[in-house]
C-alpha positions as CSV (number, residue, x, y, z in Angstrom):
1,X,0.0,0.0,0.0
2,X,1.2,3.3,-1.3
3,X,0.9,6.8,0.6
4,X,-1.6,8.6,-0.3
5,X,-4.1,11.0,-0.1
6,X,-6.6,8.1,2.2
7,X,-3.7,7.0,4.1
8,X,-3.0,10.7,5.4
9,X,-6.8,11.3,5.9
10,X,-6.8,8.3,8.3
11,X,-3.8,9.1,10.1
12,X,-5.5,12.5,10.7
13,X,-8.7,11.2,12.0
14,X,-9.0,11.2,16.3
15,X,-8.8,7.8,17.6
16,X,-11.9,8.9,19.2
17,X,-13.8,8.8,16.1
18,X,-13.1,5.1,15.2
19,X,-13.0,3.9,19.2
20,X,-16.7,3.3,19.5
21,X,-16.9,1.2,16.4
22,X,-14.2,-1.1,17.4
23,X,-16.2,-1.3,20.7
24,X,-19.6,-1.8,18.6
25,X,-18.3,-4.6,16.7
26,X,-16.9,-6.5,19.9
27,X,-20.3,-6.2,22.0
28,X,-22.3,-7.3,18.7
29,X,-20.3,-10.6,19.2
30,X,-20.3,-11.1,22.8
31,X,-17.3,-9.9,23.6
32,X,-16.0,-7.4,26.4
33,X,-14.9,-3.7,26.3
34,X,-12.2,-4.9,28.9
35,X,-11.3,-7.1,26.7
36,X,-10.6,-4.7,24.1
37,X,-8.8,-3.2,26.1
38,X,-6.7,-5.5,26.6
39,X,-5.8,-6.3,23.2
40,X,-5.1,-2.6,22.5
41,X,-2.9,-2.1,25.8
42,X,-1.1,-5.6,24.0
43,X,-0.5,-3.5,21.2
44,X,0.2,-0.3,22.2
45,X,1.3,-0.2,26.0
46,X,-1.6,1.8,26.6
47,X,-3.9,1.0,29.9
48,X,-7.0,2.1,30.3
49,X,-6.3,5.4,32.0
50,X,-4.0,6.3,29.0
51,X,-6.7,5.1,26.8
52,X,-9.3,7.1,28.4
53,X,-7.3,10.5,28.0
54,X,-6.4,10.0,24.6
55,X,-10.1,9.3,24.0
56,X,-11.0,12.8,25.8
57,X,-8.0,14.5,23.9
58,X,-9.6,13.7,20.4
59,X,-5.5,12.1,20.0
60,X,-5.2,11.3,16.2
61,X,-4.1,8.0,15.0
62,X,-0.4,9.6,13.9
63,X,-0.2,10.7,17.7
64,X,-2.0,7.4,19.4
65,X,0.9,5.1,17.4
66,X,3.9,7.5,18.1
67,X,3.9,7.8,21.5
68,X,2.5,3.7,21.7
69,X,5.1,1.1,22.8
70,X,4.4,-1.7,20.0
71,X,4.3,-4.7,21.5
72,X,7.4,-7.1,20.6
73,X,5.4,-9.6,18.8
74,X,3.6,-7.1,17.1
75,X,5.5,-9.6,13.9
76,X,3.5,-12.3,14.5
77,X,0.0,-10.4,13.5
78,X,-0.2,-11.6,10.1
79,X,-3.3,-12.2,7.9
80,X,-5.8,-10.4,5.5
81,X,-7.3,-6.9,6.6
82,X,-9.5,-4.3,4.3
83,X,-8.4,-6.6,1.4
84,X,-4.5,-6.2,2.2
85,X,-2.2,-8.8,4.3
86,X,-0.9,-6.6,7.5
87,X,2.3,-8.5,7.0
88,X,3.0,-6.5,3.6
89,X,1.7,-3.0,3.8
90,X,4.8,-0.9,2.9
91,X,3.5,2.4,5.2
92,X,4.3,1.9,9.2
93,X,1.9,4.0,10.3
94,X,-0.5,2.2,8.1
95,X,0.7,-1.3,8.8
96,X,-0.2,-0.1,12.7
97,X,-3.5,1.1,12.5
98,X,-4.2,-2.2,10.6
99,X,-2.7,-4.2,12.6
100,X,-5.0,-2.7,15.4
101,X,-7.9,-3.5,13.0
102,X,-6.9,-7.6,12.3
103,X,-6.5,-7.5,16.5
104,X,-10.0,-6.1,16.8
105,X,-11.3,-8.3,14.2
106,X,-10.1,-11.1,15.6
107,X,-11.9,-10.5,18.8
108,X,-14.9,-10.3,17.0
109,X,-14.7,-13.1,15.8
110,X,-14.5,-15.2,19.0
111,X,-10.6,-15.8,18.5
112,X,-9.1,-16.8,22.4
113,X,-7.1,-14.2,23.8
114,X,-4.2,-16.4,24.0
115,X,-4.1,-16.9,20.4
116,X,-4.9,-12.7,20.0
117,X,-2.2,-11.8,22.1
118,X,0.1,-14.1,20.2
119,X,1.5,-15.7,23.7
């Protein structure tokens, strides 16, 4: 994936703005808020009080992944996201916020957190 025009219109966009539909599509399928947060403090070294005030802040997604401490395994989150495997997008910051995406997706999905978390 390429930089573009899209790519820098999503890195713009507050974290805030896509937060509630990552927590939408976890309910829908019986899963937790908790443990959404848990797979993005996996990600990103964020807890939930971090979370919470870059939530408040409106923190866009160029922000949220600069200051985040990706998790070491972060290499092991491979698969098919938005019709592109994580594992070759070219862009970090894009390769990121997907990765965050195939996490959350996974959740939905009824995946165990063992095999989320990549432990």
């Amino acid at each position: 994936m390429k930089p573009g025009a899209n790519n820098e219109r999503i890195f713009k966009m507050a974290f805030a703005s896509v937060y509630p539909h990552y927590v939408t599509k976890v309910e829908k399928k019986g899963r937790t808020v908790d443990e959404l947060h848990t797979v993005i403090e996996w990600l990103t070294g964020y807890d939930e009080k971090k979370l919470k005030k870059i939530i408040a802040d409106k923190i866009d997604f160029r922000t949220f992944f600069a200051g985040a401490k990706l998790n070491p395994n972060v290499h092991l989150i491979t698969g098919v996201i938005c019709g592109h495997r994580v594992e070759d997008i070219e862009d970090p910051l894009m390769q990121q916020i997907r990765y965050l995406d195939k996490l959350v997706d996974e959740l939905a999905k009824g995946k165990k957190m063992e095999s989320i978390l990549r432990k």
